[in-house]
C-alpha positions as CSV (number, residue, x, y, z in Angstrom):
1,X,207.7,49.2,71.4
2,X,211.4,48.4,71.0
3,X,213.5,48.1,73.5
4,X,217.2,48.7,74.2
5,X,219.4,47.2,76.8
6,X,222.9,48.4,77.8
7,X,224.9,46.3,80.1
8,X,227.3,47.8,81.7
9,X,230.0,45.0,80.5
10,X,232.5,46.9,78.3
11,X,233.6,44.9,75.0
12,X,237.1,46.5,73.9
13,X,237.9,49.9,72.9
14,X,236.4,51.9,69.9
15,X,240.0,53.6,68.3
16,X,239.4,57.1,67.2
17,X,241.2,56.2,63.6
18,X,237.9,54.1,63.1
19,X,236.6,58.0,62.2
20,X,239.4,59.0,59.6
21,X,239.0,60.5,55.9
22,X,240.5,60.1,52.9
23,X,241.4,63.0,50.3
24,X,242.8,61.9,47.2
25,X,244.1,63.8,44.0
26,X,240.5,63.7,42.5
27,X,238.5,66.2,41.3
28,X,238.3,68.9,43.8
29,X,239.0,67.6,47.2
30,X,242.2,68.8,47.4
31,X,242.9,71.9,44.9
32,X,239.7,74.2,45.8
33,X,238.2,71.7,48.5
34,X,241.5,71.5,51.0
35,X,244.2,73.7,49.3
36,X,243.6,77.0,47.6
37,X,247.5,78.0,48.1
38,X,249.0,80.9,49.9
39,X,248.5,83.6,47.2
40,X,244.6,83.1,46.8
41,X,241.7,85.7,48.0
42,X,239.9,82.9,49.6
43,X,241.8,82.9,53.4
44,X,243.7,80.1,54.4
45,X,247.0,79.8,56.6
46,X,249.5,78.3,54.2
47,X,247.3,77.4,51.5
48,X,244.9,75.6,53.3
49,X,241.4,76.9,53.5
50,X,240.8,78.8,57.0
51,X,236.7,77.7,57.0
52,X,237.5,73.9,55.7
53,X,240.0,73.1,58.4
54,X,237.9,75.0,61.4
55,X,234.8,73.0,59.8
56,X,236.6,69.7,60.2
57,X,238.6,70.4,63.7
58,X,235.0,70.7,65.0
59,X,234.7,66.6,63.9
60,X,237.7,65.9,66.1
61,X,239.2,64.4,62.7
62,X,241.5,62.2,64.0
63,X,243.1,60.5,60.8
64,X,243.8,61.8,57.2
65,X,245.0,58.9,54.6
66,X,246.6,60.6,51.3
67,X,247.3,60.5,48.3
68,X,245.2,57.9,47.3
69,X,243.5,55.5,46.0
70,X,244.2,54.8,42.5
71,X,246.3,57.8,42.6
72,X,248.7,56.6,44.8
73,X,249.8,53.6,42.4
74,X,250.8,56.2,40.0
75,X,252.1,59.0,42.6
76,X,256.2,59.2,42.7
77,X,256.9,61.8,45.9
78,X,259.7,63.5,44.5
79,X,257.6,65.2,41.9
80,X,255.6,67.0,45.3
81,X,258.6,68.4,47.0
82,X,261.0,71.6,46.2
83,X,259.9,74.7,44.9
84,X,256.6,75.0,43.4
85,X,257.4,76.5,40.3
86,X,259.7,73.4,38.9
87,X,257.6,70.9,39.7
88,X,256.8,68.0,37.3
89,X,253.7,68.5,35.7
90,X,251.3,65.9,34.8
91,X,247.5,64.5,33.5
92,X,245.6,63.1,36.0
93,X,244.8,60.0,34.2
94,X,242.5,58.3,36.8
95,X,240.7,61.2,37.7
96,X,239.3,63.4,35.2
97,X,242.4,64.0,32.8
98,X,243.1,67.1,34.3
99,X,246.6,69.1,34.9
100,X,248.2,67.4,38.6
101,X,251.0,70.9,38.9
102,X,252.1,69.2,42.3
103,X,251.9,72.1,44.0
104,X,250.3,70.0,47.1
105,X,252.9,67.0,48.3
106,X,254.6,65.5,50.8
107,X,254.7,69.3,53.2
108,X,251.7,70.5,52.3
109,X,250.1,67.0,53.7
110,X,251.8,67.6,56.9
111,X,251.1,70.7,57.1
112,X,247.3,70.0,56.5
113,X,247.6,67.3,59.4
114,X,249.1,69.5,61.7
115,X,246.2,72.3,61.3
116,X,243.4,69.1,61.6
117,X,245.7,68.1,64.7
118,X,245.4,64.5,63.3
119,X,247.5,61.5,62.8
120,X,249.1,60.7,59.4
121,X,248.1,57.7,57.1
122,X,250.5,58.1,53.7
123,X,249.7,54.9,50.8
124,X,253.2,54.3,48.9
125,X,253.5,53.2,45.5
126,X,253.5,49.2,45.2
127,X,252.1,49.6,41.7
128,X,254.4,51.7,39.3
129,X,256.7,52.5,42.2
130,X,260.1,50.5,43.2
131,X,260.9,49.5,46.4
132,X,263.5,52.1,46.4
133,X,261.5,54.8,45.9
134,X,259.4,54.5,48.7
135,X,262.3,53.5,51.5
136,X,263.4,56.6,50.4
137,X,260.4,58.7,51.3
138,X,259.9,57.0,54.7
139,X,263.4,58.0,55.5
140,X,263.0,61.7,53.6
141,X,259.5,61.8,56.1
142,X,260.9,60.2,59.3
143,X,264.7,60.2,59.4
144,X,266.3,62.2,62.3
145,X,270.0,62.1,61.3
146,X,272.6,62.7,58.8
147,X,271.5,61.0,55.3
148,X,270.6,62.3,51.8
149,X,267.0,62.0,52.3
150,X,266.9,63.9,55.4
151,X,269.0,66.2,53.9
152,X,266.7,66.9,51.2
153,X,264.1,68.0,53.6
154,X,265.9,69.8,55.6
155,X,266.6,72.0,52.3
156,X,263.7,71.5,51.1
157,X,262.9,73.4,54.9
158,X,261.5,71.0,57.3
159,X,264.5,70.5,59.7
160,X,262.7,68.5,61.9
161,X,261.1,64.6,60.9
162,X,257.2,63.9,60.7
163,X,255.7,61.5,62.6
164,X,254.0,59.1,60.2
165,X,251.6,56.9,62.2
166,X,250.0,54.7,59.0
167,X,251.9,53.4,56.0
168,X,249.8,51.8,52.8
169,X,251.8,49.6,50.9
170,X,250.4,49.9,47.8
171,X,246.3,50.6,46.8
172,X,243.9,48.0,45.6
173,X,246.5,46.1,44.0
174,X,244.2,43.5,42.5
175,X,242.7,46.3,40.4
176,X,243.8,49.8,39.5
177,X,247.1,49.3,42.0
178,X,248.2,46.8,39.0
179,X,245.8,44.1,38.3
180,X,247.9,41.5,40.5
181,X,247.2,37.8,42.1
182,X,246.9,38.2,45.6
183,X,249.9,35.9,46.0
184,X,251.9,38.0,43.8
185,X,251.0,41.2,45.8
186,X,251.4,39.3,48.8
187,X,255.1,38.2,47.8
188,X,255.4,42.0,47.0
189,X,254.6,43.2,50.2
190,X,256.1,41.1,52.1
191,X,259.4,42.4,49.9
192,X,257.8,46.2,50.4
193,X,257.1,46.8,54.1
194,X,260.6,45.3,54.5
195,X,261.8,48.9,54.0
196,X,259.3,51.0,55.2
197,X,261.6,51.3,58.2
198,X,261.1,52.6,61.5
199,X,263.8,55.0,62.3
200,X,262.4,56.1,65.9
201,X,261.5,52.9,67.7
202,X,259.7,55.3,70.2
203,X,257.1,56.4,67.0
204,X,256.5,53.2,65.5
205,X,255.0,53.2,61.9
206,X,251.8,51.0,61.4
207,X,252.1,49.2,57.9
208,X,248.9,48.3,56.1
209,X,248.8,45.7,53.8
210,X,246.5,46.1,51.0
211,X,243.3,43.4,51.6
212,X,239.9,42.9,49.2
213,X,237.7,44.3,47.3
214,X,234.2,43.8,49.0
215,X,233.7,39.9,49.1
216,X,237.2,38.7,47.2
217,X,237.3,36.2,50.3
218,X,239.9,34.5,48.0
219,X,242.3,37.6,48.7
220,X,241.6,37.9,52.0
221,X,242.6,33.6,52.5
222,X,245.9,34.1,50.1
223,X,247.6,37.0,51.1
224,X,247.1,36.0,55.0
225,X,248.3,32.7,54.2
226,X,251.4,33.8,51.9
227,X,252.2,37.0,54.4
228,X,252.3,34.2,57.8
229,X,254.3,31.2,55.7
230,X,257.5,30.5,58.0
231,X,256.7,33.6,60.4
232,X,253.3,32.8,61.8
233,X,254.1,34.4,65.1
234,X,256.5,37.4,64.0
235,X,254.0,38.5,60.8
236,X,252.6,41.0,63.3
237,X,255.6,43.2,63.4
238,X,255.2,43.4,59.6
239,X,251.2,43.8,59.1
240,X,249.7,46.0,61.4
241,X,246.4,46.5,59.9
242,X,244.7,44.7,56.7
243,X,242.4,47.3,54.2
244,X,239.2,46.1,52.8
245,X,236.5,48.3,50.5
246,X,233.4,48.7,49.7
247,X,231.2,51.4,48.2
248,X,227.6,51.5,48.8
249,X,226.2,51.8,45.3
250,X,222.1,51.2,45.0
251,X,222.7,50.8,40.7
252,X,222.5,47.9,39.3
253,X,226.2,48.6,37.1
254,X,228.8,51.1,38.3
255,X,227.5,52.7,34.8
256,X,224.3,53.5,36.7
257,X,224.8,53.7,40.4
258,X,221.6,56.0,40.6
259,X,221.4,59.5,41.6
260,X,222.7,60.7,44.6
261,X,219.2,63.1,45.2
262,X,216.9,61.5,42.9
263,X,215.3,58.4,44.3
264,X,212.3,56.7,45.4
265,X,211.4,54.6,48.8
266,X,212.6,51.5,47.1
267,X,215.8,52.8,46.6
268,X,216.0,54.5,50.0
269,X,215.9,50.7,51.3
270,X,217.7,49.3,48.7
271,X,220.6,51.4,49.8
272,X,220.3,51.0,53.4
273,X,220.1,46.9,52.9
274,X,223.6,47.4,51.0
275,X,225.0,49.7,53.4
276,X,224.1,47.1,56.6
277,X,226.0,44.6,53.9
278,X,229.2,45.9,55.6
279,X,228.9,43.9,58.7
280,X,228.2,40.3,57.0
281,X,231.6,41.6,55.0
282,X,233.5,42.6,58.6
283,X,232.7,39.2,60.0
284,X,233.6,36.9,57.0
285,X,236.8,38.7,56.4
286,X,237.8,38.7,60.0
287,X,236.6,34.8,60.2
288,X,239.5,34.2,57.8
289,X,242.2,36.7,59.9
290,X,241.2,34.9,62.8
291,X,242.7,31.4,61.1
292,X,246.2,33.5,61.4
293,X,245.8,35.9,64.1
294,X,243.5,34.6,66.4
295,X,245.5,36.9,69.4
296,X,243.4,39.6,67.1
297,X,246.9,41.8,66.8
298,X,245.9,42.7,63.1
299,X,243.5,44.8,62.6
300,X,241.2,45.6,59.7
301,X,241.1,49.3,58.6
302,X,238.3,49.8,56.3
303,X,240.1,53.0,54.6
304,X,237.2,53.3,51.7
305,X,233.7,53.6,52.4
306,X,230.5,55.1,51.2
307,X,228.2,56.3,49.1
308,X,228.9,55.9,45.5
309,X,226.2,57.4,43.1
310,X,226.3,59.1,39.6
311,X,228.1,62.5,39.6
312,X,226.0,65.3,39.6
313,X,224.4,66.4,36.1
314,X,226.8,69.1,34.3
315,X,230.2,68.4,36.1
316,X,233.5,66.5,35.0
317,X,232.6,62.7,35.6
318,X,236.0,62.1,36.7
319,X,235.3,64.0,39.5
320,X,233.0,62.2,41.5
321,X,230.8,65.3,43.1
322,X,227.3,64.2,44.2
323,X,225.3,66.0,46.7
324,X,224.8,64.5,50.2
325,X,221.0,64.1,51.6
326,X,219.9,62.3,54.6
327,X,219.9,59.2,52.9
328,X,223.9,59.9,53.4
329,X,223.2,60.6,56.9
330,X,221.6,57.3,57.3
331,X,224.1,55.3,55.7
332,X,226.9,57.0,57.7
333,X,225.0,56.4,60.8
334,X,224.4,53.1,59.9
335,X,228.2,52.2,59.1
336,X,230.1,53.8,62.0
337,X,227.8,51.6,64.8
338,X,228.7,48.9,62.9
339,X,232.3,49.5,63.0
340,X,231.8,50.6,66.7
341,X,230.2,46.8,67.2
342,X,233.1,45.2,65.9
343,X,235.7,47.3,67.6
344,X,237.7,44.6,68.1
345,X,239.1,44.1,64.3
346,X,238.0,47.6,62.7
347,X,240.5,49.7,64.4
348,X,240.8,52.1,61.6
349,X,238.3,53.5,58.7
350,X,238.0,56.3,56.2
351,X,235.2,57.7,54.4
352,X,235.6,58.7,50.7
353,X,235.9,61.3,50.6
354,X,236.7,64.0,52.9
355,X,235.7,67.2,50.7
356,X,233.6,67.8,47.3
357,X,234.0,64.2,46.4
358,X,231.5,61.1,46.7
359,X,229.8,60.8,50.2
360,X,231.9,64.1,51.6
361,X,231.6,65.9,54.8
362,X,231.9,69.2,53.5
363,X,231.2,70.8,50.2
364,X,232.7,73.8,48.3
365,X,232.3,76.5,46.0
366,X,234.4,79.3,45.4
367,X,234.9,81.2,48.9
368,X,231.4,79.0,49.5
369,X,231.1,76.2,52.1
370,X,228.3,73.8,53.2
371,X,228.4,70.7,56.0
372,X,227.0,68.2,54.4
373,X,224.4,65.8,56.3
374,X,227.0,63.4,56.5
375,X,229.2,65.7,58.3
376,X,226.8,66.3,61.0
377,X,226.7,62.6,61.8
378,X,230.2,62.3,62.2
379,X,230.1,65.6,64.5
380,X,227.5,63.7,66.8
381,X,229.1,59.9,66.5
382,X,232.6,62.0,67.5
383,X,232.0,61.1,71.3
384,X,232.5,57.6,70.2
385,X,236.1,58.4,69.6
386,X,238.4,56.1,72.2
387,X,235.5,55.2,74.1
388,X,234.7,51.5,75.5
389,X,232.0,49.9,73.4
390,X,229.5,48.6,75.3
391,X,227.5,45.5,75.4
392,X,223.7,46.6,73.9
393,X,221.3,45.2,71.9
394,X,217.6,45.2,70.6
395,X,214.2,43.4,71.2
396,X,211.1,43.9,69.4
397,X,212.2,45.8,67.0
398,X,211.0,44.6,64.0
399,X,211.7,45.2,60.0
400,X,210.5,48.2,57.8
401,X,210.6,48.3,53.7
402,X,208.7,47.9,50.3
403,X,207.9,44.8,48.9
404,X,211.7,44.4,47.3
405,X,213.5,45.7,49.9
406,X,213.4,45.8,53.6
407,X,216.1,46.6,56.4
408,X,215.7,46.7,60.4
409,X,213.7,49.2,62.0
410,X,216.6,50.1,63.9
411,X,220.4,50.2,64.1
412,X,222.4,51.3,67.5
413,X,226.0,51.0,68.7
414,X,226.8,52.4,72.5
415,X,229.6,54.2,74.2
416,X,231.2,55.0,77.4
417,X,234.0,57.3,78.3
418,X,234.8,60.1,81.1
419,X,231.4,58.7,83.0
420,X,229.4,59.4,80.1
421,X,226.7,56.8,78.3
422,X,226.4,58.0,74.3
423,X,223.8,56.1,72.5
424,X,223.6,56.2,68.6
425,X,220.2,55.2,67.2
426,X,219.1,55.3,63.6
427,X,215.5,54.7,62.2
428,X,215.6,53.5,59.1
429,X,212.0,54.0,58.2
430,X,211.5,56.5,55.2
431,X,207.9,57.5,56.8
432,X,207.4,56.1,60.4
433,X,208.6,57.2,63.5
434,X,210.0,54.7,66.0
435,X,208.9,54.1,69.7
436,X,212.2,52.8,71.5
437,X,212.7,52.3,75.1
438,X,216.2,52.4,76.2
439,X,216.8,50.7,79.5
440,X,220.4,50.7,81.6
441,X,220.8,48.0,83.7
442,X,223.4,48.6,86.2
443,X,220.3,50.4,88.6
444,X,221.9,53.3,89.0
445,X,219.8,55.9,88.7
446,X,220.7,58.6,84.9
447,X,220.3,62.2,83.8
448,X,220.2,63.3,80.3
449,X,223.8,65.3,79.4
450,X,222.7,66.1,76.0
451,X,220.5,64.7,73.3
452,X,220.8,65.6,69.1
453,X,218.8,64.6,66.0
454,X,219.7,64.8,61.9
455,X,216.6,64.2,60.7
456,X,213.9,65.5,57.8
457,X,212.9,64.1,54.6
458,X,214.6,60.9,53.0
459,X,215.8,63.4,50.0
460,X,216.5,66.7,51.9
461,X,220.1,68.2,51.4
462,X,221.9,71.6,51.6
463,X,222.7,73.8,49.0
464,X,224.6,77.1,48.9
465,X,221.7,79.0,48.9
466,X,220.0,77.0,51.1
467,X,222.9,75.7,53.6
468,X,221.0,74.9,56.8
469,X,217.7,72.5,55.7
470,X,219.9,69.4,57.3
471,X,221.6,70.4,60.8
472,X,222.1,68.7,63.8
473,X,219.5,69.9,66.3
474,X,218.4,69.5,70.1
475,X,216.4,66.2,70.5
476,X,213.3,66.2,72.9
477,X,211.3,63.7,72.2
478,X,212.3,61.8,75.5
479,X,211.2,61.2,78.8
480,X,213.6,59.7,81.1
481,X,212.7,57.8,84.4
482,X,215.4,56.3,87.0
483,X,217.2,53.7,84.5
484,X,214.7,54.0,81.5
485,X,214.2,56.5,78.7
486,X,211.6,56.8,76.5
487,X,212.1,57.9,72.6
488,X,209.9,58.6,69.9
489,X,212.5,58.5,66.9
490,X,211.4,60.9,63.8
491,X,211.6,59.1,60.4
492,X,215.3,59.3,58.8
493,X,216.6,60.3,61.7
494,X,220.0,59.5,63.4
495,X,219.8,60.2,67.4
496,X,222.5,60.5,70.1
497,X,221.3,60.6,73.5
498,X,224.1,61.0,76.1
499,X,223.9,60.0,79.8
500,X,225.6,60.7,82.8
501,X,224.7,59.2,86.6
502,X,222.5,61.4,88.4
């Protein structure tokens, strides 16, 4: 049997931004997914879908980055703003060469924000964008006083400024943000952030520098090194946070990535085993910040993660819709306790993407809505949010697989907050369930507050006729005695159990 231990030493706070989203100008996560606008028969309180946003205020979302990704590299703000009907229209060129009208921008964001009650995380334009252009929408978003900016938005009828917690500058620069040398974006930055000003000292934006693609270690080394030369111990005040992402993608080429519903055991391992890649990623990134912030003031904000498989059959492949099974759930499971376990850099993350695109929460069709898998994980894993991670870990748990691929049995990251113990525990095994005894150590004496399971079969998903085979359910299969519970974990599950003092 495996075993559990908590220890009641707490190892640095778990920041809720480590469960944000992303929505991006791509395919339908914002026009249909978020946004349907004010005149359309589906309801919504100024354009933004009345069952999405209640759907995601039930996650506690507590972070929405926007307007991209690639998009944002090719995203001027001042086509978003003013009347609907005269503004610029354009082809979505990344995403699925479709018509962008603008009629969601820089308002319509903060307006989405404020229903989600959630902070802000805008990415500026570093690659076709001038250093201009975005000092001037950090003072049109944030300026409280007399200046043309401010003026703008106070005709364009938002007298008061936003708050604007998170600032990108600039989106995967050393790809589809430009195709630049890390010291050349690093040089840029530096230049960039410069003017991403903050007007109220007493709301303090958070600038994130844009970091690697998956391993680019190289990156990661230059632009630390070129963003500290002559100002190693004042470069905090101008990088907050460095991004880094990765996509889980079980295909051998991004040409095949597999299908998101349409896989074998092989596969269901072969994308766990990628998906546990992201901690051996998180250490050797951080390994490098730590050469230049070893007071560990920067933090790393993994703002892209997921599941990335082949769209589904029949629909626009600039799009990016897939369907969302427990396999998602898994992975998702999987990611956040590692992000939990390394609290101490990862103090922000996003999934991609929030709604009808990749590994979503929530999926959409017409007036129709479905929680994915995926969104009942992060409903569970939201009692993590600004909780103290505490020091657990496993013994004889052992390794489960095929012959080409095999993963841990198990995967866990614990919690506490308010007086309450919340364990997440995944088993990874595609057929087997798990034995695990959890033990507290601190000899006080525990009572069960609540206990929830996603579970089924490796390839179950919802559909809009069928929106309820995957939901979050009551877990029983425990027995709890003084300090130490007993679980029997169902195959492809992901399992909270909370715990107060008794």
């Amino acid at each position: 049997m495996a075993k559990l231990v908590i220890n009641n030493r707490q190892c640095g706070k778990i920041e809720p931004e480590v469960y944000g989203h992303f929505s991006e100008h791509l395919g339908r996560c914002i026009y249909e997914g978020l946004y349907v606008g004010e005149n359309s028969d589906i309801p919504n309180v100024n354009g933004m879908r009345t069952d999405v946003v209640s759907a995601l205020r039930e996650i506690d979302v507590p972070l929405l980055r926007w307007p991209g990704g690639c998009f944002a590299d090719e995203y001027h703000w001042m086509d978003g703003i003013g009347p609907k009907e005269s503004r610029k229209k354009m082809i979505n060129t990344h995403w699925g060469g479709v018509v962008e009208d603008n009629s969601f921008g820089t308002h319509e964001f903060m307006e989405l924000c404020r229903q989600l009650g959630c902070k802000t995380y805008v990415n500026g334009n570093v690659g076709s964008g001038t250093v201009q252009e975005m000092s001037e929408w950090v003072e049109y978003m944030t300026f409280n006083g007399v200046s043309p900016m401010a003026d703008l938005r106070k005709k364009n009828g938002h007298e008061e400024p936003w708050k604007v917690d998170y600032f990108g500058v600039g989106n995967e620069n050393w790809g589809c943000g430009g195709n630049m040398t890390p010291e050349y974006y690093a040089n840029l930055y530096r230049r960039y952030q410069t003017y991403v000003r903050n007007y109220d000292p007493e709301k303090p934006i958070k600038k994130i520098c844009g970091g690697p693609n998956v391993n680019d270690y190289h990156w990661t080394e230059e632009v630390m090194r070129v963003c500290f030369d002559h100002t190693p111990k004042e470069a905090h005040g101008f990088m907050d946070l460095l991004s880094l992402h990765y996509y889980t993608v079980p295909g051998d080429t991004w040409e095949k990535k597999g299908s998101a519903t349409d896989f074998d055991e092989d596969v269901w391992y072969k994308t766990l085993g990628k998906a546990l890649y992201m901690e051996e990623l998180i250490k050797r990134h951080c390994a490098i910040i730590d050469l230049y912030d070893p007071q560990k003031r920067i933090g790393l904000s993994v703002d892209e993660w997921g599941n990335w498989f082949d769209c589904e059959p029949g629909t626009n492949p600039g799009f990016l819709y897939q369907q969302n099974t427990i396999r998602d759930a898994l992975v998702a499971g999987v990611t956040l306790n590692i992000f939990n376990k390394h609290c101490d850099r990862v103090r922000l993350a996003c999934i991609a993407q929030m709604v009808n695109v990749l590994q979503a929460v929530i999926l959409t069709e017409g007036e129709k809505m479905i929680k994915t898998p995926t969104y009942h994980v992060f409903h569970m894993y939201r009692h993590h949010q600004g909780a103290q991670l505490l020091d657990s870990y496993l013994t004889d748990s052992g390794f489960t697989g095929t012959k080409e691929h095999t993963v841990p049995e198990l995967n866990e990251s614990v919690s506490e907050k308010d007086g309450v113990i919340t364990v997440t525990v995944n088993n990874l095994s595609a057929t087997e369930s798990k034995e695990l005894e959890i033990v507290l150590t601190d000899g006080a004496k525990y009572e069960v507050k609540e206990a929830r399971v996603v579970a089924g079969g490796m390839k179950d998903y919802n559909t809009f006729e069928q929106p309820e085979v995957v939901q979050e359910k009551e877990f029983t299969a425990y027995k709890l005695e003084g300090n130490t519970c007993k679980a029997t974990l169902p195959a492809c599950s992901v399992t909270e159990i909370r715990f107060v003092k008794s």
